[in-house]
Phi, psi and omega in degrees: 000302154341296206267341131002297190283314190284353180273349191282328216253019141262347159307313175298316224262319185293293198295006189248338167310268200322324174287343179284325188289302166334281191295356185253353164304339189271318171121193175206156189293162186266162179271099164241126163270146170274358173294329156084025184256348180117175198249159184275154173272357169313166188249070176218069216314127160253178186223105204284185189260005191260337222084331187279170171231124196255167205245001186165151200265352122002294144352300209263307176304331183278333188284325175288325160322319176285325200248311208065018168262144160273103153267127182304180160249114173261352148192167193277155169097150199270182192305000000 
């Protein structure tokens, strides 16, 4: 009985793992300000859904603006 409860609830602890690695496979939307004053020159790369590698997500946000496509951030740090 014991080792029952313990393979379900490592069954459990994996399949809740796997759904987490999914939705962060897809990416998240970029922080874009809208203000239209220009992007900072810092250095902090992000890595689109595109492939590309952007120099900051300000960055990423001016290329959707430009594309009219929506690209994710798919993690942080380049491709």
């Amino acid at each position: 009985m014991k080792l029952t409860i313990v393979f379900l609830l490592g069954a459990l602890a994996l399949l809740s793992l796997s759904d987490k690695t999914r939705a962060d496979s897809q990416g998240r939307m970029a922080n874009c300000n809208s203000e239209g004053i220009g992007c900072p020159r810092n250095y902090n790369p992000v890595c689109g859904s595109d492939g590309n590698t952007y120099s900051n997500e300000c960055m990423l946000c001016v290329e959707n603006q430009k594309r009219q496509t929506p690209v994710l951030i798919r993690k942080s740090g380049p491709c």
